[in-house]
Backbone as numpy.savetxt, mean C-alpha at the origin, in Angstrom:
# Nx Ny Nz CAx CAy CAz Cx Cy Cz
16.71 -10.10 -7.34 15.57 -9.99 -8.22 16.06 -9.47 -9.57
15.37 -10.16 -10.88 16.00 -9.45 -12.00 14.97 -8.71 -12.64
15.73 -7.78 -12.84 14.73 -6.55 -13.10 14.48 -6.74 -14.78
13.81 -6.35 -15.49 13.67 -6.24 -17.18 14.96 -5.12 -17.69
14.73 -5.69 -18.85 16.28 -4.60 -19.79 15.64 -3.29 -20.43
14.42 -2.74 -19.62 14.12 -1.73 -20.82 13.42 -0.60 -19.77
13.96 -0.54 -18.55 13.60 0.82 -17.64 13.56 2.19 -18.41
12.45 2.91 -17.51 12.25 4.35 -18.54 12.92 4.92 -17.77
13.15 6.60 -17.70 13.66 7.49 -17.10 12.39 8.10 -16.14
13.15 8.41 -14.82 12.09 8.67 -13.73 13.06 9.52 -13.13
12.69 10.38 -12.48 13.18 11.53 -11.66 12.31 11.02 -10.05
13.28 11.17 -9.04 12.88 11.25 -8.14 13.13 11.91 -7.02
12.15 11.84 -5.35 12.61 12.65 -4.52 13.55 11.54 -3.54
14.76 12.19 -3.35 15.87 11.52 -2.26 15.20 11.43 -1.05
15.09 10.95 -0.24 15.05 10.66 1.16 15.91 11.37 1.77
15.19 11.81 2.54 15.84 13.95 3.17 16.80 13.99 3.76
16.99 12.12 4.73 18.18 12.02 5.50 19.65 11.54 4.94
19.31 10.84 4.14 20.61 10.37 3.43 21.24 9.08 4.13
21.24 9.01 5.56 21.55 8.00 6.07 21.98 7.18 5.60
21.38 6.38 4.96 21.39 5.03 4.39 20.94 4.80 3.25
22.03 6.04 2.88 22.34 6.24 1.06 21.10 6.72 0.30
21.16 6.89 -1.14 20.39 7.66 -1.47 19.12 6.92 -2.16
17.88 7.09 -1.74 16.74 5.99 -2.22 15.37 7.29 -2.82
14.73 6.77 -3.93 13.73 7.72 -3.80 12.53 7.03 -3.01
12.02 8.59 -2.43 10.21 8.58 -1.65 9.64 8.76 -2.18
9.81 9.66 -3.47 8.40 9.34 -4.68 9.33 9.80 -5.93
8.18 9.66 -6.86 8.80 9.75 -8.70 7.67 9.66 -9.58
8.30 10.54 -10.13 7.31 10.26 -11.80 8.31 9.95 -13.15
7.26 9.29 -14.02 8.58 8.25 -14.75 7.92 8.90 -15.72
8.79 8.55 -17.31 9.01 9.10 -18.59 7.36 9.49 -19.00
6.48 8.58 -18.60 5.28 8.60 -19.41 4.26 9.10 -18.15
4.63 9.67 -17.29 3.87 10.65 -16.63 2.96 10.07 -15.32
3.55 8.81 -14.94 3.09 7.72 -13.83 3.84 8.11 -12.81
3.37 8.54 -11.40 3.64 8.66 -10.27 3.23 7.85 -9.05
4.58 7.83 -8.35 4.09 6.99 -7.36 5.17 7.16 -5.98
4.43 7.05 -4.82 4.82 7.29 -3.62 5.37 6.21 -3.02
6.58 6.09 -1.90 6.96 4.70 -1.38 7.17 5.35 0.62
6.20 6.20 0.97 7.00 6.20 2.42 6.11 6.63 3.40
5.17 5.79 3.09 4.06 5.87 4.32 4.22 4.42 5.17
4.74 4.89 6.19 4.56 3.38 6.76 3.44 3.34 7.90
2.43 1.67 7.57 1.27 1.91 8.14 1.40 0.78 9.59
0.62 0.44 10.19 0.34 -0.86 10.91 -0.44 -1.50 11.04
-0.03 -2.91 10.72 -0.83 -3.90 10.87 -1.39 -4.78 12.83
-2.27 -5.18 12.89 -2.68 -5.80 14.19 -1.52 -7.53 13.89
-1.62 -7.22 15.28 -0.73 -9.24 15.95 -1.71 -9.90 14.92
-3.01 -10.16 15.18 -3.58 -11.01 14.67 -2.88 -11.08 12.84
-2.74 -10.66 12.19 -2.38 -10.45 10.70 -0.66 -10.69 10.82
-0.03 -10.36 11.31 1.55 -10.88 11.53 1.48 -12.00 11.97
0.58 -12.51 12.89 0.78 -13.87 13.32 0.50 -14.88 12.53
-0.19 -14.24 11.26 -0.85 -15.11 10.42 0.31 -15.10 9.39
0.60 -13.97 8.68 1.44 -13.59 7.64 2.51 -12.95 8.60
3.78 -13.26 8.91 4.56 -12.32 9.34 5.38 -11.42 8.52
6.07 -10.53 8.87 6.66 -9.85 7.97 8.13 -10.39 7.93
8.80 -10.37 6.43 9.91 -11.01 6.14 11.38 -10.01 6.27
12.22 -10.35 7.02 13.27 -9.50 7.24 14.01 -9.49 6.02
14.30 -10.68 4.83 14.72 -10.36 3.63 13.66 -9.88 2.63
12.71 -9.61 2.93 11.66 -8.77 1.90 11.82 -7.43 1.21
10.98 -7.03 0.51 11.39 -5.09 0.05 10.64 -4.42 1.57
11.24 -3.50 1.48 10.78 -1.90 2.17 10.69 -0.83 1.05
10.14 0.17 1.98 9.78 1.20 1.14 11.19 1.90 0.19
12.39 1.94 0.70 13.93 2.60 0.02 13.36 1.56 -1.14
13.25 0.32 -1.86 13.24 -0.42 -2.61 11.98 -0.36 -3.74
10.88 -0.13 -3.42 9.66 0.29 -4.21 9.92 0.86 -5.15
10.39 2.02 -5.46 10.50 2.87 -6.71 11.38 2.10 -7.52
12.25 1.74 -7.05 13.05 1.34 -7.92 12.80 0.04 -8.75
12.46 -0.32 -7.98 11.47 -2.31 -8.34 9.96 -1.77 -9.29
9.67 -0.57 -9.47 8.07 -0.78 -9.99 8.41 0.51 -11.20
8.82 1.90 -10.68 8.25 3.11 -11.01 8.98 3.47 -12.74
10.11 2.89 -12.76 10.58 2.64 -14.43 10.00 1.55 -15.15
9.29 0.55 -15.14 8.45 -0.44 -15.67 7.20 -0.30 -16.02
6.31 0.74 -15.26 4.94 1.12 -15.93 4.12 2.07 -16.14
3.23 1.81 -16.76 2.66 3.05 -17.78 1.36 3.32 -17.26
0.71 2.35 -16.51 -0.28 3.11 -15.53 -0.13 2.98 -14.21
-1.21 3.64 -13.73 -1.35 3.52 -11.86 -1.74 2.15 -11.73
-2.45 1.92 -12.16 -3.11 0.13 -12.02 -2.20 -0.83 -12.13
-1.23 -0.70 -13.20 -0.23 -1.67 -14.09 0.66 -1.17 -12.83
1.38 0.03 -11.59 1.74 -0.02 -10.65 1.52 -1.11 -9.72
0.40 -1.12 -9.22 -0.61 -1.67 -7.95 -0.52 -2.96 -8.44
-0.39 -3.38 -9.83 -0.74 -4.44 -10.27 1.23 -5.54 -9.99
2.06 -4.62 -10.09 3.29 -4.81 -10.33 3.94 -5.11 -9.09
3.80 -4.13 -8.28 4.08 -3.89 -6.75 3.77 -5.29 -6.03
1.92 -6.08 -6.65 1.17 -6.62 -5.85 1.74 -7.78 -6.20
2.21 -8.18 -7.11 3.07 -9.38 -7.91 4.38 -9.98 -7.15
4.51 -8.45 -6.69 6.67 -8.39 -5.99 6.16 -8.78 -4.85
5.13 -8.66 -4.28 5.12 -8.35 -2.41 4.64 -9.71 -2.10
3.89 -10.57 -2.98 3.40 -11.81 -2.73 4.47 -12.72 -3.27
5.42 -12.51 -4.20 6.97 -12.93 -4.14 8.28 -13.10 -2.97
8.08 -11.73 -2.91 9.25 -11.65 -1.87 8.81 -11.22 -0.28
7.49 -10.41 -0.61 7.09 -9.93 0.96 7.77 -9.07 1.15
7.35 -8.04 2.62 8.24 -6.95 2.68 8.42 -7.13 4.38
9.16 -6.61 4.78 9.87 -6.39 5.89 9.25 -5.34 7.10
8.32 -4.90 6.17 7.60 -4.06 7.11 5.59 -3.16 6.20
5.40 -2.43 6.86 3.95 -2.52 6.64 3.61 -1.12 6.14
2.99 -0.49 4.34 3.34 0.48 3.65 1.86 0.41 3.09
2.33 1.98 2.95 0.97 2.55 2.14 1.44 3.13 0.98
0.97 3.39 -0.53 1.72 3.54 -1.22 0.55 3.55 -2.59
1.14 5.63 -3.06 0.50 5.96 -3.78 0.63 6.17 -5.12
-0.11 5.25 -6.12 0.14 5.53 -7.70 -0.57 6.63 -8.38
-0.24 7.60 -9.00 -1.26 8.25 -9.73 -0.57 8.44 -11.53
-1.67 8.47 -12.06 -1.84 9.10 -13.97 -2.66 9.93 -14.23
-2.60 10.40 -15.50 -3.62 11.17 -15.90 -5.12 11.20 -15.77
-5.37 9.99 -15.48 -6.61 9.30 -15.53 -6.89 8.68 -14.21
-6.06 8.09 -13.36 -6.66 7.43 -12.18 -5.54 7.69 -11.18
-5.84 7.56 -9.65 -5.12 7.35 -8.83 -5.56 6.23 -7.63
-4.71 5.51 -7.46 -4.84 4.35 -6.72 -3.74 4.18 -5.05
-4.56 3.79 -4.35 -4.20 3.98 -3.23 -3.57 2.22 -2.55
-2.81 1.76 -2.43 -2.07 0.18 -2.27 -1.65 0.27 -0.41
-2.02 -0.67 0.66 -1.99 -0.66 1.86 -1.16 -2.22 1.76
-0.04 -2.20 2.16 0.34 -4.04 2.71 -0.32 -4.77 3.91
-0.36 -5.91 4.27 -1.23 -6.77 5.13 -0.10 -7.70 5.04
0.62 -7.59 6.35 1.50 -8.81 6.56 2.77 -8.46 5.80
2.91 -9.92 5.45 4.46 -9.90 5.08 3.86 -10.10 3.53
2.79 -10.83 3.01 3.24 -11.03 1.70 1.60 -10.73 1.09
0.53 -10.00 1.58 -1.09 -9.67 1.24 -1.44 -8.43 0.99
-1.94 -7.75 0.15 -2.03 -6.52 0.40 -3.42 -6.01 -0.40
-3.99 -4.76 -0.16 -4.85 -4.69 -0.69 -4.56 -2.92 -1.65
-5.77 -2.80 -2.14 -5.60 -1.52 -3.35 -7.00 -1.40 -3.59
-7.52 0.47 -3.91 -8.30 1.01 -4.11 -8.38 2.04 -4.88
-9.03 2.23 -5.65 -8.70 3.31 -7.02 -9.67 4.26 -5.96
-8.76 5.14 -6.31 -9.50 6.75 -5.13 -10.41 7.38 -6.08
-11.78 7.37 -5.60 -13.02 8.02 -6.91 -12.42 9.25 -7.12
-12.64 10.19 -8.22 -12.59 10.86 -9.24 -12.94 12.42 -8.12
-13.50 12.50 -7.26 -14.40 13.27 -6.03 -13.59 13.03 -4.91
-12.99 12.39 -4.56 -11.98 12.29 -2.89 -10.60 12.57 -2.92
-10.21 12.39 -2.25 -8.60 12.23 -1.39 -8.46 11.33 -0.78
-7.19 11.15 -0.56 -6.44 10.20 0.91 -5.74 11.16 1.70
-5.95 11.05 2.79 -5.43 11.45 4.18 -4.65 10.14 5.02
-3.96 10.17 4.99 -3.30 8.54 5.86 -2.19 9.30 6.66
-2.69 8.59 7.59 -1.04 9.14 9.12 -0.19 8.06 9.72
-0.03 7.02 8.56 0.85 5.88 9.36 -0.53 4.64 10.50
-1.26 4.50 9.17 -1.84 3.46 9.60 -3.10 2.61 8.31
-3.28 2.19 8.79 -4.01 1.33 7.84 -5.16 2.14 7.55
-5.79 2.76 6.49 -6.74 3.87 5.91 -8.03 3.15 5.57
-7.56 2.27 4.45 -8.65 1.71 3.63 -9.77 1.23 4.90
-11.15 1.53 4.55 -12.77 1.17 5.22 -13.41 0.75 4.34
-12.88 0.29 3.23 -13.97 0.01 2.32 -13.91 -1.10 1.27
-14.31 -2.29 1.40 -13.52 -3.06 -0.05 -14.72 -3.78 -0.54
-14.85 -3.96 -1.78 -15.51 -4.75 -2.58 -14.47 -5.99 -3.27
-14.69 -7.14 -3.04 -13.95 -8.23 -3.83 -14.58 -8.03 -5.01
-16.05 -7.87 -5.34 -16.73 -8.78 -6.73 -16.55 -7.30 -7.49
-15.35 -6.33 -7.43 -15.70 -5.26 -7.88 -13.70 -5.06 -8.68
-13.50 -5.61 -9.75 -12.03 -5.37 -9.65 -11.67 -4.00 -10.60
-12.33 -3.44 -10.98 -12.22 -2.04 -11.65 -11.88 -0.95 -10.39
-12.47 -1.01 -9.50 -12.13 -0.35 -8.40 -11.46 -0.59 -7.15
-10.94 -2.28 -7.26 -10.57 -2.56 -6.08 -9.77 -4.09 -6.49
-8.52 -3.68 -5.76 -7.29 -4.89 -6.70 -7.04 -5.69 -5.09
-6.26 -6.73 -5.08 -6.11 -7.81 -3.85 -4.82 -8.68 -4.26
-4.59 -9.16 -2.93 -3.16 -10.48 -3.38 -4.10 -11.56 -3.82
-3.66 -12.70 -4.70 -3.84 -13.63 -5.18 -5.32 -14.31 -4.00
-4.74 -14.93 -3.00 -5.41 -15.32 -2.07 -5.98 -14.77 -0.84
-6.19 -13.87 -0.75 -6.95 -13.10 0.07 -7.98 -13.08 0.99
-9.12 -13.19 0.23 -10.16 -14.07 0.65 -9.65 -15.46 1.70
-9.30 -16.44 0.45 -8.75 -17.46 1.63 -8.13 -17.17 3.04
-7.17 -16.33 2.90 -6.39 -15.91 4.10 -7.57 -15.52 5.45
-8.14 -14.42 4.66 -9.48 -13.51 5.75 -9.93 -15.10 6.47
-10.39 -15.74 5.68 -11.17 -16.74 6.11 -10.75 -17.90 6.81
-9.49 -18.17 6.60 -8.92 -19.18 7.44 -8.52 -18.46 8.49
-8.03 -17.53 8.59 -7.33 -16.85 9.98 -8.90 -15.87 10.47
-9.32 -16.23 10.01 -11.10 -15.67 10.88 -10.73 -13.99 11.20
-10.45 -13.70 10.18 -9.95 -11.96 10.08 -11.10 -10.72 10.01
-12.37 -11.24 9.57 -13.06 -10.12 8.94 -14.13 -9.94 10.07
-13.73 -8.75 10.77 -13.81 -8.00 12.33 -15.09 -7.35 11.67
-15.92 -7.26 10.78 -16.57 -6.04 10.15 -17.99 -6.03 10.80
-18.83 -7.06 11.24 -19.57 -7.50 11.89 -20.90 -6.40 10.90
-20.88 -7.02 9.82 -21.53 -6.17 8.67 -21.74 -7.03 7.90
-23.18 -6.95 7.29 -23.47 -7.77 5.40 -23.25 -6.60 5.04
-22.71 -5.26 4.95 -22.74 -4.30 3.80 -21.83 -4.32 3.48
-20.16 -4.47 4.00 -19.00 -4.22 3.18 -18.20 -4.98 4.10
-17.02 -4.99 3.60 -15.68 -6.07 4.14 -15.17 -4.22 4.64
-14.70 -4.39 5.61 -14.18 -3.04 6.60 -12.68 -3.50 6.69
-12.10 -3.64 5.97 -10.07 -4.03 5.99 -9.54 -3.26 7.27
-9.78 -1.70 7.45 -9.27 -1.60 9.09 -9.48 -1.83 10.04
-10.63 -2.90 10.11 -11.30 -3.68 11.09 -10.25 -4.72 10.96
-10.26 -5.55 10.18 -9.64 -6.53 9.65 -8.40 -6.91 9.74
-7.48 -6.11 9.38 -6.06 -6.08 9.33 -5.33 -4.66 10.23
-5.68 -3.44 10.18 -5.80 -2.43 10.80 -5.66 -2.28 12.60
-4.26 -1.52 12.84 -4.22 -1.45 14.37 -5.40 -0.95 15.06
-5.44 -0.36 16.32 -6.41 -0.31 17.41 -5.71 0.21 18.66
-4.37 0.59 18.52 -3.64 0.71 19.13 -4.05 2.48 20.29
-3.54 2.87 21.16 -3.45 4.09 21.84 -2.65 5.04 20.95
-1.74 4.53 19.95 -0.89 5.68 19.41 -2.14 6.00 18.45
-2.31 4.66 17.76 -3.56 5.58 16.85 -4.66 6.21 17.34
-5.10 6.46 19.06 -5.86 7.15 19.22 -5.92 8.73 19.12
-4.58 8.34 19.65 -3.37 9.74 20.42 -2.58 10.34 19.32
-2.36 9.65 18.15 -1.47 10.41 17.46 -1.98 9.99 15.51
-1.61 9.10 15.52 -2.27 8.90 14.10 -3.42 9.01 13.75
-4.66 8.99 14.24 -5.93 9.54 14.00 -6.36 11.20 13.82
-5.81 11.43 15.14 -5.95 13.11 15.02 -5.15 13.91 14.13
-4.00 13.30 13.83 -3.27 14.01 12.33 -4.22 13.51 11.44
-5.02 12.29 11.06 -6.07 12.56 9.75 -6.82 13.99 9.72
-7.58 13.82 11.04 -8.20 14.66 11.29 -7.68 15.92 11.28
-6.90 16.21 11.31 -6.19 17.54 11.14 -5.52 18.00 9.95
-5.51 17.10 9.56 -5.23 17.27 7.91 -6.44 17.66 7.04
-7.78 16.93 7.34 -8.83 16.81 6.73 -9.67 18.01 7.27
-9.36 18.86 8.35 -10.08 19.92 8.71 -9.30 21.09 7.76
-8.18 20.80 7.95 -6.82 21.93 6.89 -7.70 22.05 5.60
């Protein structure tokens, strides 16, 4: 991938293990844009079977480095990220947080190459434990809520939208595990975070 000739300066945090060399998990860059790369979430069979995930795609070690010197807002993040992942796809399934002075935006992957994004109101938080978070999406709403190119189409040909609702499109219905770990383990850390 070729990157542009005019990266800013970003400070970041190393990845604690080192293992497999040194990558940042989050950063804030010259003009005061932050952003997170190491929540990894899960997607349901149904959504891999549709979109699988690409073994030459980005992962999270790769995010910062591909987005967090190139832009100047959280949006122009989400917006950048959402560009690369419907390019190359990623290898596995991420949650991933932009924030600025002004907004913070919350980005979930779907598959190998779909993903969705939500500007977090001005009044909340995110709590996420390694799974798909987002409950809430508006398409006809793009100030608050960003998407891959084809999206819609996708939901609709692969008969995805579990929401069994006219009030809202429910994405962890949708794309979002169901699994026993998330009964047993990733749910109750929200919850335990959110009682903290």
């Amino acid at each position: 991938m070729d990157l542009p000739d005019n990266p800013m300066r970003y400070t970041s945090v190393p990845d604690a293990l080192g293992k497999d060399g040194i990558w940042g998990e989050a950063g804030i860059n010259a003009v005061n844009v932050a952003m997170s790369a190491t929540e990894t979430i899960t997607t349901n069979a149904r959504v891999l079977g549709a979109d699988p995930l690409v073994p030459s795609g980005i992962g999270e070690e790769d995010m910062l480095t591909l987005v967090l010197p190139y832009i100047h807002s959280a949006r122009e993040g989400v917006e950048l990220l959402g560009s690369i992942l419907e390019k190359y796809g990623t290898y596995e399934s991420n949650g991933i947080a932009f924030s600025d002075c002004d907004e913070i935006w919350w980005l979930e992957t779907i598959g190998g190459h779909h993903w969705i994004a939500r500007r977090v109101p001005d009044d909340a938080y995110v709590t996420n434990s390694n799974q798909l978070g987002i409950d809430y999406f508006e398409f006809n709403n793009p100030n608050d809520y960003l998407h891959s190119s084809d999206l819609r189409d996708f939901i609709a040909k692969h008969h995805l939208d579990l929401t069994y609702s006219n009030e809202h499109f429910n994405p962890r219905y949708a794309f979002g595990s169901q699994r026993d770990k998330d009964r047993h383990y990733n749910t109750p850390r929200s919850w335990a975070i959110q009682r903290f």
